[in-house]
TORTORNU-542569 format. One record per atom (N, C-alpha, C, O, CB): residue number from 0; x, y, z; atom name. Coordinates in nm, 2 decimals. Glycine has a CB too. Example, Ala and Ser with C-alpha at 12.3 -4.5 7.8 and 13.67 -1.06 7.14 Angstrom:
REM residues 2
<rec 0; <1.32; -0.57; 0.78>; N>
<rec 0; <1.23; -0.45; 0.78>; CA>
<rec 0; <1.32; -0.33; 0.78>; C>
<rec 0; <1.42; -0.33; 0.85>; O>
<rec 0; <1.13; -0.45; 0.90>; CB>
<rec 1; <1.28; -0.22; 0.71>; N>
<rec 1; <1.37; -0.11; 0.71>; CA>
<rec 1; <1.29; 0.00; 0.79>; C>
<rec 1; <1.34; 0.11; 0.80>; O>
<rec 1; <1.41; -0.06; 0.57>; CB>
END
This chain:
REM residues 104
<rec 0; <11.21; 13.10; 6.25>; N>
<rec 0; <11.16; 13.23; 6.25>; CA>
<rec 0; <11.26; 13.32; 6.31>; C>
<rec 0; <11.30; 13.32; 6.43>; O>
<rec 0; <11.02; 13.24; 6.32>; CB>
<rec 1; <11.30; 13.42; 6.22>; N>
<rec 1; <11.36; 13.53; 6.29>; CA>
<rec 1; <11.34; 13.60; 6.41>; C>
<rec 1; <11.22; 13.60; 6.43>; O>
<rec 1; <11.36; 13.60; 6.24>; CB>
<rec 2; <11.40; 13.64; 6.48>; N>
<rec 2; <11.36; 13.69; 6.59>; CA>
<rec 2; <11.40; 13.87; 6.61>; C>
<rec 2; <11.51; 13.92; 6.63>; O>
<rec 2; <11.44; 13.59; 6.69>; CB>
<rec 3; <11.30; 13.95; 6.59>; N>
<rec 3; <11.32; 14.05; 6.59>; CA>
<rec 3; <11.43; 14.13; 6.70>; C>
<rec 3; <11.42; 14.08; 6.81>; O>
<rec 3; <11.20; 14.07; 6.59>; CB>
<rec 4; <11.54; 14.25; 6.70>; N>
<rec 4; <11.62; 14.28; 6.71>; CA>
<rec 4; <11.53; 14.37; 6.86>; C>
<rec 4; <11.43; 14.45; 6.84>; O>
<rec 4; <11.71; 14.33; 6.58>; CB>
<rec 5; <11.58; 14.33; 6.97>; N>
<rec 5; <11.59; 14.36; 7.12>; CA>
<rec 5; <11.47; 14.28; 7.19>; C>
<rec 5; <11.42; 14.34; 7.29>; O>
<rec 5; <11.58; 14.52; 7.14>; CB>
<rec 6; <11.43; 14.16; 7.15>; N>
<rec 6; <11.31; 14.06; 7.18>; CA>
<rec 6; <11.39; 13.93; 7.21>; C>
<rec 6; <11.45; 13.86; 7.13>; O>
<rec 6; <11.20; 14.04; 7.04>; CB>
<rec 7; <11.37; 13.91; 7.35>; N>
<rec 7; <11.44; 13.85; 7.41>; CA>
<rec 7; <11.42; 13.65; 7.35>; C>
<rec 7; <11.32; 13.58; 7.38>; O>
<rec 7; <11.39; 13.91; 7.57>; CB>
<rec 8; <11.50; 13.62; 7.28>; N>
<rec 8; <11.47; 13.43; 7.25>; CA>
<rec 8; <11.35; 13.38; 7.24>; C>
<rec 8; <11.28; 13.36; 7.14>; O>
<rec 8; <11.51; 13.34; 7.35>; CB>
<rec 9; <11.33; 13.37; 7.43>; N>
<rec 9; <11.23; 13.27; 7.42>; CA>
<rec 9; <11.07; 13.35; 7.46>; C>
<rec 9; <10.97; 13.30; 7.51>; O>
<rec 9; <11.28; 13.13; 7.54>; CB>
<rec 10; <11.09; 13.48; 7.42>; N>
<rec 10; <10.97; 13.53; 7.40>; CA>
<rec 10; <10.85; 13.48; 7.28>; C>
<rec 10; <10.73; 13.47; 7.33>; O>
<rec 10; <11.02; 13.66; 7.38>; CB>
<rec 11; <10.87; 13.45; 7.17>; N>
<rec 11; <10.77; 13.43; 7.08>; CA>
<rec 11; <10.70; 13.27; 7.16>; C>
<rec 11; <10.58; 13.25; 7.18>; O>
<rec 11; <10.85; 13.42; 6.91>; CB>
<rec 12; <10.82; 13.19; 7.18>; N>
<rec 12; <10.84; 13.05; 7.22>; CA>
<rec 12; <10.69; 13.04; 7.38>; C>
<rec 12; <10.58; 12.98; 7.41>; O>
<rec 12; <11.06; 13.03; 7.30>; CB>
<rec 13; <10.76; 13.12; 7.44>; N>
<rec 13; <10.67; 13.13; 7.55>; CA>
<rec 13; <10.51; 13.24; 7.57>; C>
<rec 13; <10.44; 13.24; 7.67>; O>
<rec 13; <10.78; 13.17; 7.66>; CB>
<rec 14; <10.48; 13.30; 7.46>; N>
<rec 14; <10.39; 13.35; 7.40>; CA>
<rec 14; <10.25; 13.23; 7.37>; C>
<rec 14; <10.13; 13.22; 7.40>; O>
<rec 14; <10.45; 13.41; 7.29>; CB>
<rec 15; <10.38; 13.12; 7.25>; N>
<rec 15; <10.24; 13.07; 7.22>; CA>
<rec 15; <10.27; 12.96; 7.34>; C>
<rec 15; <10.21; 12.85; 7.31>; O>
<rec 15; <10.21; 13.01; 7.04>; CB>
<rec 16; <10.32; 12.95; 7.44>; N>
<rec 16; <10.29; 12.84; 7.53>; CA>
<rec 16; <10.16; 12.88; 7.59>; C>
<rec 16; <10.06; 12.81; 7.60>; O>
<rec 16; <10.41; 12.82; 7.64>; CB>
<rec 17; <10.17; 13.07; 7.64>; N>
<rec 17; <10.09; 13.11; 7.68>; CA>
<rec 17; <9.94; 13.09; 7.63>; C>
<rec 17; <9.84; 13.04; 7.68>; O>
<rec 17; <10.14; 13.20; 7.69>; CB>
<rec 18; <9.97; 13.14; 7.55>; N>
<rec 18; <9.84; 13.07; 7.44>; CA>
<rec 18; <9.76; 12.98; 7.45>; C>
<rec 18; <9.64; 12.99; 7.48>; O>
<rec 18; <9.87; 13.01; 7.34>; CB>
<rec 19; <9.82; 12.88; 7.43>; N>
<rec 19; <9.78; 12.77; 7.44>; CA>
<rec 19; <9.71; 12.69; 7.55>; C>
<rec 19; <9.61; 12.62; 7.54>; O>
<rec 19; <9.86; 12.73; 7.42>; CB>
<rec 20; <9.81; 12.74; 7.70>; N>
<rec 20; <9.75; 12.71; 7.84>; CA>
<rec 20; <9.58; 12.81; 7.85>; C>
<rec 20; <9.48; 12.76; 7.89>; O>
<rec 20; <9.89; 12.77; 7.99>; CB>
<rec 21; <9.61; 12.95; 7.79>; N>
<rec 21; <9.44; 13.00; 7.80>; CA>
<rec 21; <9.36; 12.95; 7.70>; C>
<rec 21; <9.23; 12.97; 7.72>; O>
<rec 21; <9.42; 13.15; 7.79>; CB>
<rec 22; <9.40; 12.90; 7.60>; N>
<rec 22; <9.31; 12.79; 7.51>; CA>
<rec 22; <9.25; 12.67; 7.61>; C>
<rec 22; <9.13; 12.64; 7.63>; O>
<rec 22; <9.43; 12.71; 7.40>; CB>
<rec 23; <9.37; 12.58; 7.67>; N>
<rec 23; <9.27; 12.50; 7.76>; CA>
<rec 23; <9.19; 12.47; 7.81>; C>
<rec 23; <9.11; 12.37; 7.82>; O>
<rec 23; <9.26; 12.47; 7.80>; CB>
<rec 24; <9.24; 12.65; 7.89>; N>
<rec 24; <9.12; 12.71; 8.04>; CA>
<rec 24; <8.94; 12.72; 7.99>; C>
<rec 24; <8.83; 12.71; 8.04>; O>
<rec 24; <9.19; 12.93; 8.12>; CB>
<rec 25; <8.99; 12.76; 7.85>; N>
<rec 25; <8.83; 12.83; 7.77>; CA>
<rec 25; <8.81; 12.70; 7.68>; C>
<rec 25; <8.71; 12.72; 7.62>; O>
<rec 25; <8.84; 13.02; 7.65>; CB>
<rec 26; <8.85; 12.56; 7.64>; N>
<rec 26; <8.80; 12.46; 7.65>; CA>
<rec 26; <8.74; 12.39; 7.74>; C>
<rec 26; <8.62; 12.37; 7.75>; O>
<rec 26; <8.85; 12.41; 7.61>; CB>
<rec 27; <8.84; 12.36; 7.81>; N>
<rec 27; <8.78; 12.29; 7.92>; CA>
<rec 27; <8.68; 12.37; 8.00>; C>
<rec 27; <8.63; 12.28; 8.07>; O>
<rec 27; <8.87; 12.25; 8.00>; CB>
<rec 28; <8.64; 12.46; 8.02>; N>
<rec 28; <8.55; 12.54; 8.08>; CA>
<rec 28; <8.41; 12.53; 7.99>; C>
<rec 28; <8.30; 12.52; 8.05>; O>
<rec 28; <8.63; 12.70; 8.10>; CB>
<rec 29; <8.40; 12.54; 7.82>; N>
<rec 29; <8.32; 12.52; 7.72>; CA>
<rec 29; <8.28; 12.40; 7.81>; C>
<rec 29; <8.19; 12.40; 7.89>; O>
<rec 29; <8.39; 12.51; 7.55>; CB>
<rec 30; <8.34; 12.29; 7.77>; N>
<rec 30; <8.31; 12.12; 7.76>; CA>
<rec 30; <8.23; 12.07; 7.93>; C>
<rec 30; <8.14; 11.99; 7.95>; O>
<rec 30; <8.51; 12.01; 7.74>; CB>
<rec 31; <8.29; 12.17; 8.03>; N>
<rec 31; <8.22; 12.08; 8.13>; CA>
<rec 31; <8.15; 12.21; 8.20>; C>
<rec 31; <8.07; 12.18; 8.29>; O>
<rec 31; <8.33; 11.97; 8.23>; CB>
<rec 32; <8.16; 12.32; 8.17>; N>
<rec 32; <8.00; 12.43; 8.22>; CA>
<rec 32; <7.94; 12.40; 8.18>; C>
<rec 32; <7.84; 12.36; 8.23>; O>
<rec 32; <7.96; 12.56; 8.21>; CB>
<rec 33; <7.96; 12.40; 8.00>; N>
<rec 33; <7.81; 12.42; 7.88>; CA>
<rec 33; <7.77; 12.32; 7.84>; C>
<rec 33; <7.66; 12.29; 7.81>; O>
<rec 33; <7.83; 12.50; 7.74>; CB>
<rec 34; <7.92; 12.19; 7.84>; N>
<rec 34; <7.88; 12.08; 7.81>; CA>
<rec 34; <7.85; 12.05; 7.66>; C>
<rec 34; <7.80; 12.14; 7.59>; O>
<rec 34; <7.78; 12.05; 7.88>; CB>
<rec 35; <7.88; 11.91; 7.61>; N>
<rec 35; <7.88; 11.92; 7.49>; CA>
<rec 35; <7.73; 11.82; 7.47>; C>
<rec 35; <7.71; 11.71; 7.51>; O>
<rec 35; <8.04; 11.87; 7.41>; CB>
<rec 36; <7.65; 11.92; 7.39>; N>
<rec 36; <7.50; 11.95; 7.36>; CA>
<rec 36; <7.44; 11.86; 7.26>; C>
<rec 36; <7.53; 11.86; 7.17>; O>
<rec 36; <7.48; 12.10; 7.32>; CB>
<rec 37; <7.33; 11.78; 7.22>; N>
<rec 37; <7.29; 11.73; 7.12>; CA>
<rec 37; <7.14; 11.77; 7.07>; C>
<rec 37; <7.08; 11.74; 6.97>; O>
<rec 37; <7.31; 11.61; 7.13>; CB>
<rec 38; <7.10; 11.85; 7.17>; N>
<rec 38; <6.95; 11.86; 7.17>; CA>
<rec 38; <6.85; 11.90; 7.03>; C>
<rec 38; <6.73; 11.88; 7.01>; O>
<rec 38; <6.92; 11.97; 7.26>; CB>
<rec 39; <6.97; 11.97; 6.93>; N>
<rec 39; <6.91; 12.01; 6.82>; CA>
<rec 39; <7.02; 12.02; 6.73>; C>
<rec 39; <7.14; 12.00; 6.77>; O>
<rec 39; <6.82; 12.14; 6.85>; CB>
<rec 40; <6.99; 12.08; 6.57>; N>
<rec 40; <7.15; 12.04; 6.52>; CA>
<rec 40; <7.20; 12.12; 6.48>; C>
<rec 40; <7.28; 12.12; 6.38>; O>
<rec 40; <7.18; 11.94; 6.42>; CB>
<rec 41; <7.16; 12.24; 6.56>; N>
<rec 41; <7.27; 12.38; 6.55>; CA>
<rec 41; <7.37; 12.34; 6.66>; C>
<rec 41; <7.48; 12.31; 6.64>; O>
<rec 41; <7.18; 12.57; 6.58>; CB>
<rec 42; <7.31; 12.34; 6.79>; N>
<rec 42; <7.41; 12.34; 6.89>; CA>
<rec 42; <7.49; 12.18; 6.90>; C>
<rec 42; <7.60; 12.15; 6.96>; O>
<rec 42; <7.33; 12.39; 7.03>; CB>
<rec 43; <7.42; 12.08; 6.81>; N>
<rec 43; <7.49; 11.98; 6.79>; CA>
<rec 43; <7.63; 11.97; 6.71>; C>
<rec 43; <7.72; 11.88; 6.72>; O>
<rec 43; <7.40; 11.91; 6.75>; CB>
<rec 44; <7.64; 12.12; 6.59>; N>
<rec 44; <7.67; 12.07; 6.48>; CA>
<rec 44; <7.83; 12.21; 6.57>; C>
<rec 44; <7.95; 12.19; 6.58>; O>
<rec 44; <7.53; 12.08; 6.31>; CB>
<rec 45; <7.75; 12.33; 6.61>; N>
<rec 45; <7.86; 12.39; 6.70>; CA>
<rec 45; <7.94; 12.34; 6.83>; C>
<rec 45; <8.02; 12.41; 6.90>; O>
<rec 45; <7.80; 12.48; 6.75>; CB>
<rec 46; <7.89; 12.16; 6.85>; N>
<rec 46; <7.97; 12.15; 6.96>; CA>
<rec 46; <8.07; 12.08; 6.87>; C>
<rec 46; <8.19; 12.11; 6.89>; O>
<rec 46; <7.91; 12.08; 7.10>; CB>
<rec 47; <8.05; 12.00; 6.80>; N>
<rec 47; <8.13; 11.95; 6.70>; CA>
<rec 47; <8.26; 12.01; 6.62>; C>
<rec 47; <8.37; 11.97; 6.59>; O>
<rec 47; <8.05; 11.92; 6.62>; CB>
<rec 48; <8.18; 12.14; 6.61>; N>
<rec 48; <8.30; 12.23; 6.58>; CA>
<rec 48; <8.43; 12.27; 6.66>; C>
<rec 48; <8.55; 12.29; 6.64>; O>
<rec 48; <8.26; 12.33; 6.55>; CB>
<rec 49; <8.31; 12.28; 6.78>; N>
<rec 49; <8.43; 12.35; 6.90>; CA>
<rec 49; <8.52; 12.25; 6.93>; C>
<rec 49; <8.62; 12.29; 6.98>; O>
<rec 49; <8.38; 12.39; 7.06>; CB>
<rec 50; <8.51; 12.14; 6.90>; N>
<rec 50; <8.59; 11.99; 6.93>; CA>
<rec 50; <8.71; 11.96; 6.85>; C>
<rec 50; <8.83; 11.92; 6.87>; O>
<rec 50; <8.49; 11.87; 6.90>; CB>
<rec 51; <8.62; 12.01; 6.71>; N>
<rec 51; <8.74; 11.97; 6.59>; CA>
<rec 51; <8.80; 12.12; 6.62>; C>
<rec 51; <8.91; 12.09; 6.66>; O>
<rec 51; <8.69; 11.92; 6.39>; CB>
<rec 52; <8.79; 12.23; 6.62>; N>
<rec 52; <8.86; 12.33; 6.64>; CA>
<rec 52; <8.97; 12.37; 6.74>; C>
<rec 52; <9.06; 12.44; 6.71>; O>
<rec 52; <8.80; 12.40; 6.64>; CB>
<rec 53; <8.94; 12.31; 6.85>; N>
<rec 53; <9.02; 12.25; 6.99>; CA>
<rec 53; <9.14; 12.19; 6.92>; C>
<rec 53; <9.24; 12.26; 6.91>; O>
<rec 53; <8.92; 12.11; 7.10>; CB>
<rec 54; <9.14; 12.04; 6.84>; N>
<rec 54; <9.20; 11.95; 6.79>; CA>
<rec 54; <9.28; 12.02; 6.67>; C>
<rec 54; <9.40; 12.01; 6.65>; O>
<rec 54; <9.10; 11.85; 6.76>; CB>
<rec 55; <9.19; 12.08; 6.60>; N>
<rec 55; <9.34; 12.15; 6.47>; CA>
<rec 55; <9.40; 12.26; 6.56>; C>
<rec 55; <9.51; 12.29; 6.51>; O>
<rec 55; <9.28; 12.26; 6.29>; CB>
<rec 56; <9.39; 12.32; 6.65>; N>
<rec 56; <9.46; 12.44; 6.72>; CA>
<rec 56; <9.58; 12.33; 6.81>; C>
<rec 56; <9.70; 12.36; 6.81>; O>
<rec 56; <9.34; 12.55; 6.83>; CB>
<rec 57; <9.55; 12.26; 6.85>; N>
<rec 57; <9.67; 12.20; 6.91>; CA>
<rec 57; <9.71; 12.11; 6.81>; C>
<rec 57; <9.83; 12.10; 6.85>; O>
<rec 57; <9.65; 12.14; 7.04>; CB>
<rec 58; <9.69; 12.05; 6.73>; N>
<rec 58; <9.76; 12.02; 6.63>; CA>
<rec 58; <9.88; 12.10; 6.56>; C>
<rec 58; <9.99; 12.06; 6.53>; O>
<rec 58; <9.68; 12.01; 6.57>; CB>
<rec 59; <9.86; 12.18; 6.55>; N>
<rec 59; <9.91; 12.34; 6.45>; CA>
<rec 59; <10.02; 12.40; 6.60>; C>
<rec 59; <10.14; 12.44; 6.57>; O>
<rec 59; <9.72; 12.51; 6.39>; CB>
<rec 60; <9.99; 12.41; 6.70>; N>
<rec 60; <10.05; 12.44; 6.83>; CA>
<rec 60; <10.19; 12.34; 6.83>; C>
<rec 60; <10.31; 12.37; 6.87>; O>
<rec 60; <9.92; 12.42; 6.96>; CB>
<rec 61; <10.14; 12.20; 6.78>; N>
<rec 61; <10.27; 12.11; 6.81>; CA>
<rec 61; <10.34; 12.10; 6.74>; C>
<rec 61; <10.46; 12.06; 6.75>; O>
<rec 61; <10.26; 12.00; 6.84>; CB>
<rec 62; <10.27; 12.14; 6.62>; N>
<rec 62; <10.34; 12.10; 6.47>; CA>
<rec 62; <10.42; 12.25; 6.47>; C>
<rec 62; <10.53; 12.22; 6.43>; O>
<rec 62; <10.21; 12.06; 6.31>; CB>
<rec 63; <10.41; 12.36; 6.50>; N>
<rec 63; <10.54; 12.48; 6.52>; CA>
<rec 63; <10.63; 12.38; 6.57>; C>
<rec 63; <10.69; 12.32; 6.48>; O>
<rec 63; <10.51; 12.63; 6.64>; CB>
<rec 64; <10.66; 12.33; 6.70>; N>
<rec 64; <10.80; 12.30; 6.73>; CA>
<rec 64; <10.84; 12.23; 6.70>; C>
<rec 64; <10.94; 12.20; 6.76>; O>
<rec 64; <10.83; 12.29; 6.83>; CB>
<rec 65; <10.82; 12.14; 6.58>; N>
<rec 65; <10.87; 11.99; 6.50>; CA>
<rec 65; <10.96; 12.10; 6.41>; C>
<rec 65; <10.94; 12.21; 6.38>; O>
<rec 65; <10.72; 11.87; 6.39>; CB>
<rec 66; <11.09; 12.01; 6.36>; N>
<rec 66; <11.14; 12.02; 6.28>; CA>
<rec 66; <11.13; 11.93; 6.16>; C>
<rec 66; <11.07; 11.82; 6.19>; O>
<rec 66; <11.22; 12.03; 6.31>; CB>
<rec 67; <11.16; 11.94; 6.07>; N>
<rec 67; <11.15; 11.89; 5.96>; CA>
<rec 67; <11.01; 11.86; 5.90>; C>
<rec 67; <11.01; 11.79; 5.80>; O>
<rec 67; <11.21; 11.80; 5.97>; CB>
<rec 68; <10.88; 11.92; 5.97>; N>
<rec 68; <10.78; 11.86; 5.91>; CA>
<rec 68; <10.77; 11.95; 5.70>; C>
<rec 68; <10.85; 12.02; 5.64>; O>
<rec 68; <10.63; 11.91; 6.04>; CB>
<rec 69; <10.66; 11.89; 5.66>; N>
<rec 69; <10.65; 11.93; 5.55>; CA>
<rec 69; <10.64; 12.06; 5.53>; C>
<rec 69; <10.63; 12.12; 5.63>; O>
<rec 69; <10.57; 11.88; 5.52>; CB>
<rec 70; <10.63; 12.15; 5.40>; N>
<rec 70; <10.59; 12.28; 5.44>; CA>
<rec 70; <10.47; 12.34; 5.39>; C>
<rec 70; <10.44; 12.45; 5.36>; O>
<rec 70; <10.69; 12.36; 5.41>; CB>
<rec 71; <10.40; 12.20; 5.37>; N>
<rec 71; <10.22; 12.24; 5.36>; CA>
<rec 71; <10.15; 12.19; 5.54>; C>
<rec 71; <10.03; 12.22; 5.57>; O>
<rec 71; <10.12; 12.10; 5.19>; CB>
<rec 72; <10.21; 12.15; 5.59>; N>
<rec 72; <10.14; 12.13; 5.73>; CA>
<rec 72; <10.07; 12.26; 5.82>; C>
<rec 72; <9.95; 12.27; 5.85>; O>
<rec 72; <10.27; 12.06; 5.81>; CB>
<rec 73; <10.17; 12.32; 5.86>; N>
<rec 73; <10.11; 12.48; 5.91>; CA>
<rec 73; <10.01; 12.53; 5.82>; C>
<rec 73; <9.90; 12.54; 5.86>; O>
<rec 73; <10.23; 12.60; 5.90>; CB>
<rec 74; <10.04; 12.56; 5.68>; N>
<rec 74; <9.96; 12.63; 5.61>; CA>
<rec 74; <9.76; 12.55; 5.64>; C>
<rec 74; <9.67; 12.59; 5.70>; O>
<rec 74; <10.05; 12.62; 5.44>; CB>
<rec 75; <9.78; 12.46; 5.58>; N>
<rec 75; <9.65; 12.34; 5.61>; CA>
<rec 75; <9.60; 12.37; 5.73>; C>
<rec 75; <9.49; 12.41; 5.75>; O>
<rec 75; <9.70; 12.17; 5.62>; CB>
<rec 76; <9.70; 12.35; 5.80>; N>
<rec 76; <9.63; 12.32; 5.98>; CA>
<rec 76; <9.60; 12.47; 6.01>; C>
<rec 76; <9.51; 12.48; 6.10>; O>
<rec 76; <9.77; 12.25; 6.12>; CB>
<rec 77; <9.64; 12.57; 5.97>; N>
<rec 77; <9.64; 12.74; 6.02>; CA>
<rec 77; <9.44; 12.73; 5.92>; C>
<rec 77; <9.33; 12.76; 5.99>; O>
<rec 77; <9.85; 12.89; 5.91>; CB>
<rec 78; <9.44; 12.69; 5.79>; N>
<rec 78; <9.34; 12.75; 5.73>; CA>
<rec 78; <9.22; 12.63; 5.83>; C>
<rec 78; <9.12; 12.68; 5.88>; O>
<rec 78; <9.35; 12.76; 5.53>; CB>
<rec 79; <9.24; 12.54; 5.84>; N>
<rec 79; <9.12; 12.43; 5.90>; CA>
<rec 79; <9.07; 12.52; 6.00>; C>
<rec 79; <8.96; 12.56; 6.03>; O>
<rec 79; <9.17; 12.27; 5.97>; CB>
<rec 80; <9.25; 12.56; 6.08>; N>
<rec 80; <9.16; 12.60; 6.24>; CA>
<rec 80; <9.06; 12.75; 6.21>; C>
<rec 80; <8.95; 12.77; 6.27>; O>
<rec 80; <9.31; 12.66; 6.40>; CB>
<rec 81; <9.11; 12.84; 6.10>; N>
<rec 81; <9.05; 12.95; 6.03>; CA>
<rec 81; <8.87; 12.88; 6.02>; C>
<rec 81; <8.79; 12.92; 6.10>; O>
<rec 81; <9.15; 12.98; 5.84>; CB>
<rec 82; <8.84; 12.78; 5.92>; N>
<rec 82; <8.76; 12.76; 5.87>; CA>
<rec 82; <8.66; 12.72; 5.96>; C>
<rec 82; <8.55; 12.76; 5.96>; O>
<rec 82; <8.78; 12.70; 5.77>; CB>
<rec 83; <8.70; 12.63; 6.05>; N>
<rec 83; <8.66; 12.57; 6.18>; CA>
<rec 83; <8.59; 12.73; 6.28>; C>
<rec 83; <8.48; 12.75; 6.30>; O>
<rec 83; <8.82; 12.49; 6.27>; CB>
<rec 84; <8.69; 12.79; 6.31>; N>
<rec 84; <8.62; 12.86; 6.38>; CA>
<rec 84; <8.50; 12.99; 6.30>; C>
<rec 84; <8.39; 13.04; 6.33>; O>
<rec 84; <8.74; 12.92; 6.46>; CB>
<rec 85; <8.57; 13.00; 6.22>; N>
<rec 85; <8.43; 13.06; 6.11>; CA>
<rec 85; <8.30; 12.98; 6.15>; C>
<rec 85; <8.22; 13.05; 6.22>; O>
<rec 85; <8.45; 13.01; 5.92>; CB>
<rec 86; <8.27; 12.84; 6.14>; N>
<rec 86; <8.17; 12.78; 6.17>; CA>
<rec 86; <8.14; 12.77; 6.26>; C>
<rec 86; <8.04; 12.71; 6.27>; O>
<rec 86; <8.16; 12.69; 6.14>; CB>
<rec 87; <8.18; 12.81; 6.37>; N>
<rec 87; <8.17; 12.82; 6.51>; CA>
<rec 87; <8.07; 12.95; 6.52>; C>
<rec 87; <7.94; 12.95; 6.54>; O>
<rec 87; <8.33; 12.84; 6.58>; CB>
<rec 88; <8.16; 13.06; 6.49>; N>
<rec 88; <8.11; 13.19; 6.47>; CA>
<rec 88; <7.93; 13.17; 6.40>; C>
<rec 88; <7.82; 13.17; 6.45>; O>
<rec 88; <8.25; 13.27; 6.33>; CB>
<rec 89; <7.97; 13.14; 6.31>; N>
<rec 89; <7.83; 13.08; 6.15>; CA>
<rec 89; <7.69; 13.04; 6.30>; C>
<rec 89; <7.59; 13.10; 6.34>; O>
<rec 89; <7.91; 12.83; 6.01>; CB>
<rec 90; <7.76; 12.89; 6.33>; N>
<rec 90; <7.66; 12.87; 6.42>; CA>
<rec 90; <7.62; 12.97; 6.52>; C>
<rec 90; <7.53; 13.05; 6.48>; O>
<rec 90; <7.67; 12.77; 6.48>; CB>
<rec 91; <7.68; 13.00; 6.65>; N>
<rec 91; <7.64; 13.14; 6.67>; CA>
<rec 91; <7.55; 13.22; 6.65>; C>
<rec 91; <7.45; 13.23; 6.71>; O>
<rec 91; <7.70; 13.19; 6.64>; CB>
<rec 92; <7.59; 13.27; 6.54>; N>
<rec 92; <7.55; 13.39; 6.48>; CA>
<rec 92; <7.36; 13.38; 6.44>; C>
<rec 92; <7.26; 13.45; 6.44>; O>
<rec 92; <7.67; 13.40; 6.35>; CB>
<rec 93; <7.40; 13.23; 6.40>; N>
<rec 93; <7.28; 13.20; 6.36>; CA>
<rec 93; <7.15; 13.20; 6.43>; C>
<rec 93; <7.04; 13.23; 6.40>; O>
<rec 93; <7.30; 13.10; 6.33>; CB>
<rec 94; <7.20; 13.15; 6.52>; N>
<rec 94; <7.10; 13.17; 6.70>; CA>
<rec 94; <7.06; 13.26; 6.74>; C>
<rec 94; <6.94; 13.28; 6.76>; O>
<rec 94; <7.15; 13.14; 6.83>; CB>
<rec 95; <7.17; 13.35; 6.77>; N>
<rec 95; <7.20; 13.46; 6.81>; CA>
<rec 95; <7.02; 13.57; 6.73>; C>
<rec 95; <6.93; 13.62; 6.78>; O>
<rec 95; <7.38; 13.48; 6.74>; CB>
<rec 96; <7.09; 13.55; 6.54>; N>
<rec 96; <7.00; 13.68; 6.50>; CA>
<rec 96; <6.86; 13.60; 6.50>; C>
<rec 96; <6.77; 13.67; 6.53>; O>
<rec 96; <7.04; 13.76; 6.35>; CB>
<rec 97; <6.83; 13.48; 6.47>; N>
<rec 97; <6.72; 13.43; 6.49>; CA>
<rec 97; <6.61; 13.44; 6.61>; C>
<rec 97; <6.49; 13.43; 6.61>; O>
<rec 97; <6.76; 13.34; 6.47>; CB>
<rec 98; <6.70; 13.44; 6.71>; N>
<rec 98; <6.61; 13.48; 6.84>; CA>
<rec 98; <6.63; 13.63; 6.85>; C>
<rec 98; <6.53; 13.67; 6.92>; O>
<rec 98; <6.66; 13.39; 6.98>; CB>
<rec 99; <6.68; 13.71; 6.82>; N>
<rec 99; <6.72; 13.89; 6.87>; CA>
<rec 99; <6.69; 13.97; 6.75>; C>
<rec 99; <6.63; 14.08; 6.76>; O>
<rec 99; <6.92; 13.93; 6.91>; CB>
<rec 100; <6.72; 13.92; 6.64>; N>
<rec 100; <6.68; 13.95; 6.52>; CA>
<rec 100; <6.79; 14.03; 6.49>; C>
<rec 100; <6.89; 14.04; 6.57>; O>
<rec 100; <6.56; 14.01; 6.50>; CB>
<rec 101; <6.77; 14.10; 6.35>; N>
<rec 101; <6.90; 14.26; 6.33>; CA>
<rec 101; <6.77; 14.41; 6.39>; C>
<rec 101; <6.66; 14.41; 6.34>; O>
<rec 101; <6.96; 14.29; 6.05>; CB>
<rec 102; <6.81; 14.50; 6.49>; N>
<rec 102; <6.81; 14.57; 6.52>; CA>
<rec 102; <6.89; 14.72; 6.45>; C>
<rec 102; <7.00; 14.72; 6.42>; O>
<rec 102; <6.82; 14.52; 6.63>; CB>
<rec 103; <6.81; 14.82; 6.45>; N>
<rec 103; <6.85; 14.91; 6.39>; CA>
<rec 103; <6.91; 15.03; 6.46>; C>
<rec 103; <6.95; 15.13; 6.40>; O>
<rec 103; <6.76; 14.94; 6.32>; CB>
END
């Protein structure tokens, strides 16, 4: 990846490190405040997600600094973590208007 003209190297580099360490903080914080839930199979089926979505985000996080990987790998792993968190959202959402309803 090019590096745009007066953007110091290891800026992009240490961005998504950044990233990633506040990814942890708001996993790990998910998994052992809220805890991963079975009681019913919305919040069963959203903890599942948050799990596999955790797992393609750092997937896709490690697979940037490889060389030579394929060049369908990013693409795949970028849309899973996309689709993944959609369902995240989905469940949510779902709870959410079911108990609050849509308000005008």
């Amino acid at each position: 990846m090019a590096v745009p003209p007066g953007v110091p190297d290891g800026t992009f580099r240490n961005a998504r490190r950044i990233a990633f360490v506040v990814t942890v903080i708001g996993a790990v914080h998910c998994l052992y405040a809220l805890g991963f839930e079975t009681f019913n199979a919305r919040v069963l089926a959203d903890s599942i997600f948050g799990c596999l979505f955790f797992g393609t985000f750092t997937a896709k996080m490690l697979a940037l600094t490889r060389r030579g990987m394929p060049g369908w790998v990013l693409p795949v792993l970028g849309g899973l973590a996309f689709a993944l968190l959609i369902a995240i959202w989905f469940t949510s959402a779902c709870w959410f208007f079911s108990i609050f309803g849509f308000r005008r």
